[in-house]
N, C-alpha and C positions, 0 to 999 in steps of 0.2 A: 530739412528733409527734401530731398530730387520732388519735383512735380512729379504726381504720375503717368503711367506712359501712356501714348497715344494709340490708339489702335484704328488702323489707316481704315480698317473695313466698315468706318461710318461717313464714310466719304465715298463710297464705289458707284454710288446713284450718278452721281457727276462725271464716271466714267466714258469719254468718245467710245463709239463702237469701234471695233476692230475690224480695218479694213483688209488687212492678209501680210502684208511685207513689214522687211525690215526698215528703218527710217536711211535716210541718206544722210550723207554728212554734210552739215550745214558749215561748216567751220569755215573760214574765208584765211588761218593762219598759214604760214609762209615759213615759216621758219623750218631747219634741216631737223630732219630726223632724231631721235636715242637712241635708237636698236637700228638691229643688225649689225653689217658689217660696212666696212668706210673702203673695203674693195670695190669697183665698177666690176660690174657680169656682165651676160647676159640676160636680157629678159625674159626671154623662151628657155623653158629644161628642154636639153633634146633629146632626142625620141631614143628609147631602148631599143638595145638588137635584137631585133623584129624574129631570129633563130631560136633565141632563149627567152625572154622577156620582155611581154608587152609596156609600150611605154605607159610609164604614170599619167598621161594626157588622155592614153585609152582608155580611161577607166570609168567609161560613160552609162549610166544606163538606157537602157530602151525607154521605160514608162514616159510617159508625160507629166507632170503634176500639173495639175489646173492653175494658170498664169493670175497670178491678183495684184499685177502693177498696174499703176493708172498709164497706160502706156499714152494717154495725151496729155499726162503732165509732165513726162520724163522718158527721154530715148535715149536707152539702154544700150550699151556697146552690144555688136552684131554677137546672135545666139543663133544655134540650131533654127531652122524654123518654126518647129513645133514647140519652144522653149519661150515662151516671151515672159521678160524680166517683171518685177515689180518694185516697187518702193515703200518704205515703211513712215512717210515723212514725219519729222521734227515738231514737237509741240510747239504752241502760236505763243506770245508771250503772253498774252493773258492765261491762258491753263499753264503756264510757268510761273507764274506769280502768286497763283491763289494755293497751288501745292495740291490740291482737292481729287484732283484725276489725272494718273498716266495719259499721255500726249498719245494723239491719236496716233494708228501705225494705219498706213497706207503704200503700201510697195509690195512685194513678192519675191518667190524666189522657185526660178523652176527646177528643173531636176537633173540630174547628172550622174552617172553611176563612179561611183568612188572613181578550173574550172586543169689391172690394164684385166682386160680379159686374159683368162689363164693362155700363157700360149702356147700355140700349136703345134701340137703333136709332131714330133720330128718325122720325117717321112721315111717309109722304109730301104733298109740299106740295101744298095743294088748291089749284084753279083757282077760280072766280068770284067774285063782287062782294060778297061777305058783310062788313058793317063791322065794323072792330076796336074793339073796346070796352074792350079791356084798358087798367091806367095804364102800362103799361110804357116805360122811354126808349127802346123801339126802337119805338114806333106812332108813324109817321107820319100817320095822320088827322088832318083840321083839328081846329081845337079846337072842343068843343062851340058851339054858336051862332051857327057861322059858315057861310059857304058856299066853296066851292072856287074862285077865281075863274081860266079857264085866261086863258093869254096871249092879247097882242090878236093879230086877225089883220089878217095887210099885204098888199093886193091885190098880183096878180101883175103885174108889169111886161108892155107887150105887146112880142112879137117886132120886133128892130131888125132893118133891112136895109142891110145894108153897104152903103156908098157906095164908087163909083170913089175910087180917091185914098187912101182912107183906109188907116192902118194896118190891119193884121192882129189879129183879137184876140191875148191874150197865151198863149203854149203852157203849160200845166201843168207844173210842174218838182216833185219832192219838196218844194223850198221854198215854193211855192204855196199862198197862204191861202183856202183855200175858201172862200164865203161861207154862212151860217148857214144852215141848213133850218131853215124857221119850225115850228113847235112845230105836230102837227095841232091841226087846230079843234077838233075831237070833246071834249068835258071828261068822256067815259065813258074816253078813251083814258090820261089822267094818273090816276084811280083806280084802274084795271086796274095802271099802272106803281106807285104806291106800295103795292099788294096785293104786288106782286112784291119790291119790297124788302123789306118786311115777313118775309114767308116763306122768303129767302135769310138775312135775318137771323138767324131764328128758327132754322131749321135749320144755322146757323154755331154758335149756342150748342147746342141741343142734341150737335152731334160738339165740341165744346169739351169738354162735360161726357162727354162718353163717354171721350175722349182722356184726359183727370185721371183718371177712374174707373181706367182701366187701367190708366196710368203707377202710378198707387196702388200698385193690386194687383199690380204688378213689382216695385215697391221692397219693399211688402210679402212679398213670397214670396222674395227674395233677404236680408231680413233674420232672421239667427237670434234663437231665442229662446234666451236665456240664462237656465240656472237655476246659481244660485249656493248653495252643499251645505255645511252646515258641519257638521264631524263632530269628532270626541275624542281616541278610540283608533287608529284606522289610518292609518298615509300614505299619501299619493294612492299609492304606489307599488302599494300591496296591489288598487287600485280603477281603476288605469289603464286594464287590459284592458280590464275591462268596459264603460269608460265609451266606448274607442275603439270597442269592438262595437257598444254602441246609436247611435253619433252614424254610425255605416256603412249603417244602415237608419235612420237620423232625420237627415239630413243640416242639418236646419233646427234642429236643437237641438244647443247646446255646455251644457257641463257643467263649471263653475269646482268644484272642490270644493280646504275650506280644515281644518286640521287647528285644534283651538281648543286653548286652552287650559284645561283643567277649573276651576279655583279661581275663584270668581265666573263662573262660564261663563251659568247658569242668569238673572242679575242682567243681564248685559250682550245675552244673545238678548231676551228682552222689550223691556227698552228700545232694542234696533235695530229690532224689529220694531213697536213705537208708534210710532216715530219712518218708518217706514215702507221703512226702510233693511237689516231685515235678510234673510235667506237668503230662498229659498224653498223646501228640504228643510234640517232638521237633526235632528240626534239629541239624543235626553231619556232620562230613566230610566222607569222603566215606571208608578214611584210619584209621578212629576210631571204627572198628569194633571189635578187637580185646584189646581194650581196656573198651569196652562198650559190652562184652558179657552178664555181671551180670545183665545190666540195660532194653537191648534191647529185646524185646517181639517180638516172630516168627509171621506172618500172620496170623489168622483166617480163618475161614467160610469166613468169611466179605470185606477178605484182598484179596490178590492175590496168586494164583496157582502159581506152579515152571514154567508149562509151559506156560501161561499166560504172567507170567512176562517177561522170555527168548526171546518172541518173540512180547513182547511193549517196550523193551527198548533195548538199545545199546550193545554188547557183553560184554563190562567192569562192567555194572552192574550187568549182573552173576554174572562174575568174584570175586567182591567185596561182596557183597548183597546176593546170596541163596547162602544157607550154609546146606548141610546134606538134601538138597531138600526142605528148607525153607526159606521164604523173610524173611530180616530184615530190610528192608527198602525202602524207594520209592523215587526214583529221581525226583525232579519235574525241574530241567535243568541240562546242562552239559557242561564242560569247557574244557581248556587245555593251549596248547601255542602255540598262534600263532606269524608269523614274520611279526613283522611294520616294514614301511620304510620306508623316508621321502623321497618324490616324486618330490621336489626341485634339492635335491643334487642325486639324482640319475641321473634325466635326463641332469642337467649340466653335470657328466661328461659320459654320453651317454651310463648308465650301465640298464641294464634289470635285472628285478627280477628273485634269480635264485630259482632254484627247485631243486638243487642236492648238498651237499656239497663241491662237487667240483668247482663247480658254484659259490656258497656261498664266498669261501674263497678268489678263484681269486676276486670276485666282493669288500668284504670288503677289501683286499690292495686295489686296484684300488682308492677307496673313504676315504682311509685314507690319511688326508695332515697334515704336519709336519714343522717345520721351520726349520731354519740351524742348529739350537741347535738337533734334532731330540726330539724335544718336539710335541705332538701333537695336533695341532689347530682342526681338526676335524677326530673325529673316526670314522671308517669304519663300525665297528660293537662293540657292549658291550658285549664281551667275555672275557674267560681266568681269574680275579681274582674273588673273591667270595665275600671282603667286600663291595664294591659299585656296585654289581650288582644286581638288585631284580629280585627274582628266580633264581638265580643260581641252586639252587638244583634241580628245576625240568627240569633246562636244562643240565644239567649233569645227572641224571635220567634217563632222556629220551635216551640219546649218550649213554648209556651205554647200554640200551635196544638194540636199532639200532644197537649195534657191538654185541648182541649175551650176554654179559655177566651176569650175575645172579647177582643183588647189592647186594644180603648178602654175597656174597666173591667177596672183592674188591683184593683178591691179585691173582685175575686170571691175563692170557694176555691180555684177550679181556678186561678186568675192565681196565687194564692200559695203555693201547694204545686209550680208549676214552677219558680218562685224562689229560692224553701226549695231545694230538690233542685238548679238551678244553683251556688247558695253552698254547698253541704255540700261540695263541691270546694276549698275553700279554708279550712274551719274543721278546725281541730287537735280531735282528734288522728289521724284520717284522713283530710287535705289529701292531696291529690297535686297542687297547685299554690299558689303564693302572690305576694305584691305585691312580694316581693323577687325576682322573676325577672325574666329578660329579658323583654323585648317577644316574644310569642309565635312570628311569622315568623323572628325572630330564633334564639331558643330551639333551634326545630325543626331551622334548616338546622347549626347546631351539635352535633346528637345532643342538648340536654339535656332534652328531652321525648318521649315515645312517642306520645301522640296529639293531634292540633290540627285545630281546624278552619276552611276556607277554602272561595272561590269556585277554578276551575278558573284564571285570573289568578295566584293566586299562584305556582305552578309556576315559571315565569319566575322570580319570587323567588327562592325555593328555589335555583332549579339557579345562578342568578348567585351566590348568597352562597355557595354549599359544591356544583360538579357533582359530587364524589363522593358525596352521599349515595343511599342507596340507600332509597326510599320507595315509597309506593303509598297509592292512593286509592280506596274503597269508598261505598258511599251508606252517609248516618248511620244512628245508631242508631234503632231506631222500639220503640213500645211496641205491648202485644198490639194485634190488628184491623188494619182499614185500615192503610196506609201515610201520613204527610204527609209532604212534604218542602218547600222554601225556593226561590223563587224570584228573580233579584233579575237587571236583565238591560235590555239597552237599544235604542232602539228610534226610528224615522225618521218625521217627522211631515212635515206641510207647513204653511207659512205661514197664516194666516189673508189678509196682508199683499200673497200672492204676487199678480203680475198674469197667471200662466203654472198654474195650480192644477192641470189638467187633463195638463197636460205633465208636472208632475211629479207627480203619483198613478202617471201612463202609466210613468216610468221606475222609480219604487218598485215598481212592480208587476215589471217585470222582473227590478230586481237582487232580488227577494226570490223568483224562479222557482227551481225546481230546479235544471237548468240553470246558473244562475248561482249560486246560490251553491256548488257543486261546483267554480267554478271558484274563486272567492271564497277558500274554504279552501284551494284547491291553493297561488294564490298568498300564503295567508297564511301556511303551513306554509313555504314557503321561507322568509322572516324569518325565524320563531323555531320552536319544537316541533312547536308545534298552532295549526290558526286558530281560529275563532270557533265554541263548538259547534254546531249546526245547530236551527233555530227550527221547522223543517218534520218537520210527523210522520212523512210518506212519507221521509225521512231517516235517519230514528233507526235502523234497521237497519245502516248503514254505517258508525255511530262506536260504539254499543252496546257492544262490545268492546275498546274501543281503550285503548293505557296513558292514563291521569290523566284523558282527557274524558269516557271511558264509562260513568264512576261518575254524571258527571252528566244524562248522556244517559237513564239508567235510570231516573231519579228525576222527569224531567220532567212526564212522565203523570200526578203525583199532586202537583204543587208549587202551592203557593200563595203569597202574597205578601202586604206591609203596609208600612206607613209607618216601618220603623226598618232600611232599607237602608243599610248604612254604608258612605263613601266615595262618596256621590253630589256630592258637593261644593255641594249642595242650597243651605246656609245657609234654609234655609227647611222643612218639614214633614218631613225625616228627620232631619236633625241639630239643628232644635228637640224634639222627640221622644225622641231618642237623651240627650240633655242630663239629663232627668228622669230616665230613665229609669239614666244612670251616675253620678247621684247618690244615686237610692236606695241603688243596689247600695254605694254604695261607705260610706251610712251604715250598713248592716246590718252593716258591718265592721268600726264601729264603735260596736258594742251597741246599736244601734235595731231595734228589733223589726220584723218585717214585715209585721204591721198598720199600724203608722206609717210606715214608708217607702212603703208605697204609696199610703198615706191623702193623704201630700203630693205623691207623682208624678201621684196621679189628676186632682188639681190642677192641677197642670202639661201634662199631657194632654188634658184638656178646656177649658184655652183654645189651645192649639193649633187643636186640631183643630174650635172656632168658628171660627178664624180663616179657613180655607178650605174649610171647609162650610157656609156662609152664605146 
């Protein structure tokens, strides 16, 4: 029978204090790379056109975080100045030997921020003799050169005097054929007449065209406009309401909306909409803006103001969304990554949820237990490798924001000291996660981990794969200063394509009211838990508190965002991105140093990111 397992949390007394940063790589290995690509780049991505799309190196924020590198044991490549690095340093070989206590962390990481009318009455016909000169086939005037010649005239017969005897003349009957009245003599009298035809003619066409005008403008106002809606996540069933409300005050607009399918989704709306065939509202990721320039149509009249929008929604969707002082899009909720934690194994072994990374790390050793072999029965946290952990990227994203570093150069200090400090989770001999575990969602709804991290989506997972677990969700861990947190969240565009653009800004405008989306969630809460978190600041008071969404409701205020959102089903500039960047990870795991694994992700990243910053 296995010895049994070890439980690390009688070891925590031995713990170094936590000094703030990620450790630096100690590694002195030389050898070339695993990942990426065996292309030479550039180093630098360069800068997006500055008309449409700010570059990905803009993506800085204001805050400060409070600096906790030993900055006299270690200079940092050159930062902002208000930014100074820190280091996480490498445990000494003696606390590597005994196994007893995670290696002290001594470095930092400051901060970085990943916004016809009827027509008109024919005029009245004039009277006198003014010639028509027009070439029109309704002038009757002679033709140039000629003269008008009237009929001849036929003198009048002189009065007969009936004779005795003679018949009677003949009595008028209905059938009686008149005889002709000769034509007057007058030739002023036959121009007067074809003036007159003229002018009845004229004014037949005139009400002709007036009559079309308005038949038009019948057909016209009796025809709906159709905007055709393609969306992702929700069934029309969740959107019904709302769409019956607006078509009850828009009688003239109906409203197809069609549920798509994710997996190539992004591949097949472009090429519907080159083709001139697709929607004219659909939904994208926040981080597809730059690859959706061609497609995506600025605000209207109809649609939302820069300042308007600035101040109904959250910072990030500036950020992402006006562009040059114009919307391209309207948030109708908003995500990020919150930390679950199974409230079982927490309180067994008498640990509190922490709020600071340092907090974080001691708490996951503490809850990691292991058996004699140092295999791991239950992990502390799902950190550190990249292929069985879902989101990795945007929790690497986000640590890399939090230490200050800019993710399109991953070969800064600050980029490598939050990497260092990601992987120290999974290097022996105080891992508290590894490559031999479950797939992390997996893991969690199982009990075999205590903390993991997810968008507010996952939930639904969770409670499908195991509804008795009992969990809860906080916003992540943060280091000293400012707060940053993770944005990743979707969002309603329209057509570039559309022939109706103004109609549908007018109904994006609505379903993105207050108002509506109150109601939005009521009906999305009946499906499942919870609906969509709420995208409107004047909002956030009403879920704030709420089980699983509130954690991310709280975080909103300070989230940012970048190009390694996972599970966009992009195939394009996140999961090109995400590729390098779980290839580094995954050769640092195997003894490539982290100079060279990023030295080749940088690589990798900077033709990307030519690609659609061009």
């Amino acid at each position: 029978m296995d010895t049994p397992p070890k439980n690390n949390a009688n070891n925590t007394n031995d713990l170094t204090s936590f000094a703030g940063t990620y450790p630096t790589d100690d590694t002195s290995q030389s050898q070339p790379p695993e990942s990426g690509v065996n292309q030479a780049a550039e180093s630098n991505a360069p800068t997006a056109d500055p008309s449409f799309q700010k570059s990905a190196a803009q993506q800085t924020v204001q805050e400060e975080p409070k600096p906790f590198l030993d900055t006299a044991a270690q200079t940092p490549a050159p930062t902002p100045a208000s930014l100074q690095p820190a280091d996480f340093g490498s445990p000494t070989a003696a606390e590597a030997s005994d196994g007893s206590s995670p290696p002290p962390i001594e470095g930092g990481f400051p901060s970085m921020p990943p916004d016809q009318n009827a027509a008109n009455e024919p005029a009245a016909a004039q009277t006198g003799s003014a010639p028509i000169t027009d070439n029109s086939p309704f002038n009757f005037a002679a033709p140039e050169g000629e003269t008008s010649v009237p009929p001849p005239i036929t003198p009048e017969s002189p009065p007969q005097t009936q004779t005795a005897g003679a018949p009677p003349p003949p009595t008028e009957t209905p059938f009686t054929v008149a005889a002709a009245t000769p034509p007057p003599a007058s030739g002023s009298n036959t121009i007067k007449r074809v003036i007159m035809v003229v002018v009845i003619v004229l004014v037949l066409i005139g009400l002709g065209f007036g009559a079309f005008a308005l038949v038009g403008r019948f057909l016209t106002g009796s025809q709906p406009v159709v905007l055709n809606y393609w969306g992702l996540w929700e069934n029309e069933q969740g959107l019904a309401s709302l769409i019956e409300e607006y078509k009850a005050t828009h009688p003239n607009v109906d409203i197809v909306y069609t549920k798509q399918n994710p997996k190539q989704y992004r591949e097949r709306l472009e090429s519907a909409i080159s083709r001139d065939e697709g929607p004219d509202i659909f939904r994208f990721h926040n981080t597809w803006v730059p690859m959706l320039k061609e497609e995506l149509a600025p605000a209207g009249e109809t649609g939302y103001s820069a300042q308007e929008f600035s101040s109904t929604f959250y910072p990030v969707a500036s950020q992402d969304l006006l562009i040059s002082g114009q919307v391209y899009g309207v948030p109708l909720m908003f995500d990020g990554l919150g930390l679950y934690y199974n409230e079982d194994l927490l309180r067994a072994a008498g640990v509190t949820a922490p709020t600071t990374w340092e907090d974080f790390r001691t708490a996951a050793y503490t809850l990691t237990v292991k058996d004699a072999s140092g295999k791991i029965v239950t992990a502390g946290a799902a950190l550190g490798t990249a292929n069985n952990i879902e989101h990795f990227s945007d929790i690497v994203a986000v640590m890399l924001l939090q230490n200050g570093a800019t993710p399109t150069n991953l070969v800064s200090s600050e980029a490598k000291q939050a990497i260092s400090f990601y992987r120290q989770f999974a290097e022996a001999p105080y891992n508290t996660w590894d490559e031999t575990l479950d797939n992390s969602i997996s893991a969690f709804a199982n009990g075999q981990v205590a903390f993991m991290f997810a968008p507010s989506w996952e939930v639904f997972t969770i409670q499908q794969l195991n509804p008795q677990l009992k969990f809860q969700i906080i916003p992540i861990p943060q280091l000293p200063g400012n707060p940053i947190n993770w944005a990743t969240y979707w969002v309603e565009g329209v057509s570039t394509s559309s022939e109706h653009k103004d109609e549908a800004w007018e109904f994006l405008k609505f379903l993105s009211s207050k108002e509506s989306m109150v109601k939005l969630y009521s009906e999305q809460s009946k499906l499942r838990a919870f609906g969509e978190p709420y995208s409107r600041v004047d909002l956030a008071q009403t879920l704030i508190n709420a089980p699983y969404v509130g954690a991310y409701i709280r975080q909103a205020q300070t989230a940012r965002s970048f190009y390694l959102a996972s599970r966009t089903f992009d195939n394009g500039i996140n999961d090109q991105l995400i590729q390098y960047l779980q290839n580094a990870i995954n050769s640092m795991g195997q003894s490539v140093s982290v100079d060279s694994a990023m030295n080749t992700a940088q690589q990798g990243f900077s033709q990307v990111l030519a690609r659609y910053f061009q």
